[in-house]
C-alpha positions as CSV (number, residue, x, y, z in Angstrom):
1,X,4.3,16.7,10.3
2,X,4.4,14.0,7.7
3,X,0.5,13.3,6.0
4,X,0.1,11.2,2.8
5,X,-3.0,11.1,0.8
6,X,-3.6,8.4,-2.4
7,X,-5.8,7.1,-4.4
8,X,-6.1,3.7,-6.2
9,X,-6.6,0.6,-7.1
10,X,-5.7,-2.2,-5.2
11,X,-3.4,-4.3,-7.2
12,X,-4.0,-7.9,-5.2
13,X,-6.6,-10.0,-3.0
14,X,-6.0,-8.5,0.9
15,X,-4.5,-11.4,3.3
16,X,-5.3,-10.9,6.9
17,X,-2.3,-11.7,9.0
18,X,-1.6,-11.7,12.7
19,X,1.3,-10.4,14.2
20,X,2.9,-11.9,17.4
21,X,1.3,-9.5,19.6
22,X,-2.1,-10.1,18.2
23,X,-2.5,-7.3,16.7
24,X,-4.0,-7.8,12.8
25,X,-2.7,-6.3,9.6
26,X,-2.2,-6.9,6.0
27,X,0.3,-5.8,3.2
28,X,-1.2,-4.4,-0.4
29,X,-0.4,-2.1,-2.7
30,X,-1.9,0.2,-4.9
31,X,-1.8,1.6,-8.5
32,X,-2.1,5.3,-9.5
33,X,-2.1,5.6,-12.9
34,X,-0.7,8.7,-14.2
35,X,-2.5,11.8,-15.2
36,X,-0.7,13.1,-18.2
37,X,0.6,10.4,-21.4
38,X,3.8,9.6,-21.9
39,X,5.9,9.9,-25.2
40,X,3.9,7.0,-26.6
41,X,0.7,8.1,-25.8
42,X,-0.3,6.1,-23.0
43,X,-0.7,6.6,-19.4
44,X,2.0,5.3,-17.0
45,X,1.4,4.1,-13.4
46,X,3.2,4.1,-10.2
47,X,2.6,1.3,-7.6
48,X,2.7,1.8,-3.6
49,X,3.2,-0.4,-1.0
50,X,1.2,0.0,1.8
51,X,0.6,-1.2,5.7
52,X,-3.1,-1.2,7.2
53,X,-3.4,-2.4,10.9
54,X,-6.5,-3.7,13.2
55,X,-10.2,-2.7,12.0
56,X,-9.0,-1.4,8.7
57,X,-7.2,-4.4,7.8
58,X,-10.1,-6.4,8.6
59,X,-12.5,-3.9,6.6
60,X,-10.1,-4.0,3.9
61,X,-10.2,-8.0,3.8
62,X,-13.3,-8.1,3.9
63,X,-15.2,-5.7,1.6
64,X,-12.7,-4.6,-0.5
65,X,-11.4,-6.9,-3.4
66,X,-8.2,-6.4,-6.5
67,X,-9.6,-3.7,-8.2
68,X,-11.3,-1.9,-5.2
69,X,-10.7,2.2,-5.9
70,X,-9.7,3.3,-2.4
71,X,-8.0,6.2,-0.3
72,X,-5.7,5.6,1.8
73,X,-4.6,7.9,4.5
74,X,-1.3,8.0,6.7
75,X,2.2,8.8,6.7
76,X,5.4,8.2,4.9
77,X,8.3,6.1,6.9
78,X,11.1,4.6,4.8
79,X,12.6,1.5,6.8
80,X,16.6,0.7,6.2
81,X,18.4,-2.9,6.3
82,X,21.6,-3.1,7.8
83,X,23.2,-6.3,6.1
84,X,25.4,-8.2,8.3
85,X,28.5,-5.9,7.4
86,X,26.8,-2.9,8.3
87,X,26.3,-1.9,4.4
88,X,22.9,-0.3,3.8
């Protein structure tokens, strides 16, 4: 089983788009900034690119703006492109 938990900020302004079956979604991503400091001192952060479909891309759109702290819940998939060659 393949669960992913995360928390952060949302780095842009949520776009509400329709697919061609109708079915709403929306592309984001978040930033988690790092718990412990780098070498310099300061705190690094890593930036996820996320997926929302249907009522939570429309909640998301709607009530939660850049900046917005939230958790997202779902799983990991990792897409690959073939180029026309067949190189990955």
């Amino acid at each position: 089983m393949n669960q992913l938990l995360l928390i952060g900020r949302l780095t842009k302004e949520s776009e509400l788009l329709n697919s061609q079956g109708a079915t709403s979604y929306l592309r984001n991503s978040i930033a988690i900034k790092k718990t412990q400091k780098n070498e310099n001192g300061d705190y690094d952060t890593d930036f996820y690119n996320f997926v929302a479909f249907g009522k939570t891309a429309e909640y998301l759109t709607q009530y939660c703006p850049k900046g917005t702290l939230i958790l997202l819940k779902g799983h990991l998939s990792i897409g690959k492109i073939t180029t026309e060659k067949g190189n990955l």
